[in-house]
C-alpha positions in Angstrom: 3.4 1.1 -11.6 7.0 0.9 -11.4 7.1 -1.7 -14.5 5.2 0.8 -16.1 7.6 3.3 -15.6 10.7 1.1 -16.4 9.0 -0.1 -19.7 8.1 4.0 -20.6 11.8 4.7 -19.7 12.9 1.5 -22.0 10.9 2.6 -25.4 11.3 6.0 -24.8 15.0 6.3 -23.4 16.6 10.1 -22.0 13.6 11.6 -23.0 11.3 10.0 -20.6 13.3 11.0 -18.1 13.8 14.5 -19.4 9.9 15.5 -19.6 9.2 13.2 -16.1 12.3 15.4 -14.5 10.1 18.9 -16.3 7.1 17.7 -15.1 8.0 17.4 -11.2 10.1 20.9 -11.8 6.7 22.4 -12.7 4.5 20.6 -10.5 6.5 21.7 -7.8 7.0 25.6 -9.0 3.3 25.6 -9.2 2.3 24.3 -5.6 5.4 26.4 -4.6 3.7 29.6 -6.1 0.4 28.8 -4.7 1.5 28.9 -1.0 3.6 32.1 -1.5 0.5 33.5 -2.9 -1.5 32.7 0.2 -3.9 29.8 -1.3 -3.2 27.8 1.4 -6.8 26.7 0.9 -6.4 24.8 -1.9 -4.3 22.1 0.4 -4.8 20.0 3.0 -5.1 21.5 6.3 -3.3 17.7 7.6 0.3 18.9 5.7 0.0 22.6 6.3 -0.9 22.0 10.1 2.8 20.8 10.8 4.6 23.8 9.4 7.0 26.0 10.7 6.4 29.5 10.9 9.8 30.6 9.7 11.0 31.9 6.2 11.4 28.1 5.2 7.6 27.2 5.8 6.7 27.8 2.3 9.6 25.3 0.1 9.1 22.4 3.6 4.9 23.0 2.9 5.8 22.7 -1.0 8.0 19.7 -0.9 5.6 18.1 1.4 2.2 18.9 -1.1 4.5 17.7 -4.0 5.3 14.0 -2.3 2.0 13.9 -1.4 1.4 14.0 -4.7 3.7 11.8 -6.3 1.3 9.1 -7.6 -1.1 10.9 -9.1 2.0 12.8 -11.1 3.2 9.2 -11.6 -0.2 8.5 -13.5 -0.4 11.2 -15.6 3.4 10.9 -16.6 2.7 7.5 -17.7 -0.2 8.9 -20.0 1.4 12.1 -21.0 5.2 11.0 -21.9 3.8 9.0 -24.6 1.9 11.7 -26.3 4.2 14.6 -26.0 7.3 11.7 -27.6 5.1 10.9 -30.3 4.0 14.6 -30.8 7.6 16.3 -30.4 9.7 12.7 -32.2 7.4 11.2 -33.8 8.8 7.9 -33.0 10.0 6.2 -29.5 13.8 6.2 -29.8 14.0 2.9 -29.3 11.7 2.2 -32.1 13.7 4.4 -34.7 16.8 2.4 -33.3 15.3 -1.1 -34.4 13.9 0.0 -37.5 17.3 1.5 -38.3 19.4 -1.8 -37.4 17.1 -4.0 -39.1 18.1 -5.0 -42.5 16.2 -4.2 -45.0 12.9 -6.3 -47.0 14.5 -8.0 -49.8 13.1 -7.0 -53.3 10.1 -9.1 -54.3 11.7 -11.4 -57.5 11.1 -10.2 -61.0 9.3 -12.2 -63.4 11.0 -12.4 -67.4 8.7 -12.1 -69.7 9.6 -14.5 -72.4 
């Protein structure tokens, strides 16, 4: 998975990082708002049971859920970065770099008529 992720971070450059870096910033803001909503039941009772009870329970039980989840955030990261690149660029970075460095097709020969 990790050659996955280099090879994603290769074609797609900064902006691989920039949506992976958005993603775990939502991922995390959503678990985070579920447990200060109370839906504590939507979690394993394994990684709540080793909370605190102090003000900092919620963000340790949020940072813990979202660890917990990091491969299965991985996965879809490795499905999604293409899409949204293609759908927001167009074209990988990388891609519009060779295609802009390359020289261009020579002209196909003209014939004389004569």
């Amino acid at each position: 998975m990790k050659a996955k992720l280099q090879n994603l971070v290769e074609t797609y450059g900064r902006r691989a990082v920039y949506l992976y870096v958005g993603l775990c910033l939502v991922n995390f803001g959503i678990v985070f708002a579920l447990l200060r909503a109370g839906m504590q039941d939507l979690f394993p009772a394994s990684i709540l049971a080793y909370l605190p009870a102090h003000s900092g329970a919620t963000l340790i039980g949020a940072y813990a859920i979202y660890k917990a989840m990091q491969i299965p955030r991985i996965a879809f990261a490795l499905v999604i970065i293409p899409v949204v690149a293609r759908w927001i660029w167009r074209a990988p970075p990388a891609v519009a770099e060779r295609a802009a460095e390359a020289p261009p097709a020579p002209a196909p020969p003209v014939e004389s008529a004569g």
